[in-house]
C-alpha positions in Angstrom: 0.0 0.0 0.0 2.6 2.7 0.9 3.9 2.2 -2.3 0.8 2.9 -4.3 1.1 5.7 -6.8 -1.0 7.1 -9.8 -0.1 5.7 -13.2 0.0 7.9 -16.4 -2.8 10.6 -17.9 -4.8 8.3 -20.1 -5.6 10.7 -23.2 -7.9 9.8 -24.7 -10.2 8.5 -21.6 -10.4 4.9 -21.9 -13.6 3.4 -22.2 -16.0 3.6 -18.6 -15.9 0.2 -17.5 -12.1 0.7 -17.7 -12.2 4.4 -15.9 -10.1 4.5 -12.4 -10.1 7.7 -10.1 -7.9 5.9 -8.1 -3.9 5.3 -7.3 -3.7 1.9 -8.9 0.0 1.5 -9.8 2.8 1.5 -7.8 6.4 2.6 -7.8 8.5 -0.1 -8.3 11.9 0.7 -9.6 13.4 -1.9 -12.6 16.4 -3.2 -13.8 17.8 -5.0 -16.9 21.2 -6.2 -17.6 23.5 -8.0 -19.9 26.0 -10.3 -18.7 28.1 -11.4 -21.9 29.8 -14.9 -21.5 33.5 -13.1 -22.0 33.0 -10.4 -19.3 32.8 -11.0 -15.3 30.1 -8.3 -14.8 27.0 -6.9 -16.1 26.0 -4.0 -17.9 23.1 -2.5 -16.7 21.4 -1.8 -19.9 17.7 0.0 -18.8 16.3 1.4 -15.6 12.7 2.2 -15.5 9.4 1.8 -13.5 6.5 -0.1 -13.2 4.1 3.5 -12.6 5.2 4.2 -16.5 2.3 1.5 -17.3 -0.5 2.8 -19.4 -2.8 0.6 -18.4 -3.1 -0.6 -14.9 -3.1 -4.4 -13.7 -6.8 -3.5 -12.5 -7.4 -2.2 -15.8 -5.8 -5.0 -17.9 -7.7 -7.8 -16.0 -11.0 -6.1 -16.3 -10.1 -5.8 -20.0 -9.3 -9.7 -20.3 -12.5 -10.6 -18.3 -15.2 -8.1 -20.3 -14.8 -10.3 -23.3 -15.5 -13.9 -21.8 -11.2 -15.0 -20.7 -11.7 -17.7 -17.9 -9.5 -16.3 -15.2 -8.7 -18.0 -12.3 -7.0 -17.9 -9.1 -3.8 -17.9 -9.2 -3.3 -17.2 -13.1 -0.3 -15.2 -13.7 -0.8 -11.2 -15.4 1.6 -10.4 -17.6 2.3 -6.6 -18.0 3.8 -6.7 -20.8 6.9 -4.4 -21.9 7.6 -1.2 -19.3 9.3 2.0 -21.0 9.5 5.0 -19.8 10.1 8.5 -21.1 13.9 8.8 -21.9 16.3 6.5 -23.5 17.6 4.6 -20.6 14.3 3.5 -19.7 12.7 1.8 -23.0 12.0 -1.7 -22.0 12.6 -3.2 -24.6 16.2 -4.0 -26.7 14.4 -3.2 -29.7 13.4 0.1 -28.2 16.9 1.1 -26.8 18.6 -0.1 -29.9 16.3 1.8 -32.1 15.4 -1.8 -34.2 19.2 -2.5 -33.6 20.4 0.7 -35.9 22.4 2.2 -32.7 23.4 -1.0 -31.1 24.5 -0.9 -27.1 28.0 -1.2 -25.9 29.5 -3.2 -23.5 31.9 -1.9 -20.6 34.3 -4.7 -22.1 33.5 -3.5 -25.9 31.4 -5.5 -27.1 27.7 -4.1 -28.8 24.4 -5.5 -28.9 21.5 -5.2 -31.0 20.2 -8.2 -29.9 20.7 -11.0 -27.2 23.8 -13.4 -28.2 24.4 -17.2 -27.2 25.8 -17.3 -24.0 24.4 -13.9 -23.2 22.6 -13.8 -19.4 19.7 -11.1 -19.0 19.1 -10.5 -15.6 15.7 -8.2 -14.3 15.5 -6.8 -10.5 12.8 -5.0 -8.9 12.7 -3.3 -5.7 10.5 -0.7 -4.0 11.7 2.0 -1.8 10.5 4.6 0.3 10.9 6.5 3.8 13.7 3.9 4.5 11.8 0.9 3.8 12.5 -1.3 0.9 11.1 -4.2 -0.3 13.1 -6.5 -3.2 11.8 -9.0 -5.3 14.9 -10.3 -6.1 16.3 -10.9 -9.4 15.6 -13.3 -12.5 18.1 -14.5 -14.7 18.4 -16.8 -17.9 21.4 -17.6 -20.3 20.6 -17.6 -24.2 
């Protein structure tokens, strides 16, 4: 709850049923990187938030559920891909590679446009605020 926060202006309004006057996102700070297979570290490669989502998670279930989808307890929401304004926050590596025309480099050199054999991605996600923090701890997976 502390960390609830409102998500973007939604111009146009969205449809009623999908109207919110409500905080209903929250502020939860994100993290990619890139671990190639011939350096030791990663590169953090995009910093961004969840509050940059359009559409709440409210918003996308009640969108799912107004045309007929069987949710259950304990599905799994996907949000789907989380940019924000500026460069360093696109979430995707198409976005921040503008379609792989200015490819990312490395601290050891190397670029990317895209992930490589051998590359590890690695997401975090935290939430902070008035000296408390909460982490979700980190994901990781080797191409």
């Amino acid at each position: 709850e502390p960390f609830k926060v409102e998500g973007p202006k939604q111009e146009p309004k969205p449809l009623t049923y999908l109207q919110e006057n409500i905080a209903n996102s929250y502020d939860i700070n994100l993290s990619v990187e890139i671990q190639s297979p011939k350096s030791a570290q990663a590169d953090v490669i995009c910093q961004t938030n969840f509050k940059y989502m359009y559409w709440s998670m409210a918003q996308q279930l009640t969108h799912h559920t107004i045309g007929g989808c069987n949710v259950q307890v304990g599905d799994l929401m996907g949000s789907g891909t989380i940019s924000g304004s500026t460069p360093d926050s696109y979430g995707s590596l198409r976005e921040l590679t503008w379609n792989t025309t200015k490819p990312l480099t490395l601290a050891n050199g190397e670029t990317r446009g895209c992930l490589q054999d051998g590359d590890t991605l690695i997401m975090k996600g935290h939430c902070e605020k008035n000296s408390i923090r909460i982490g979700f701890g980190e994901v990781r997976n080797t191409v």
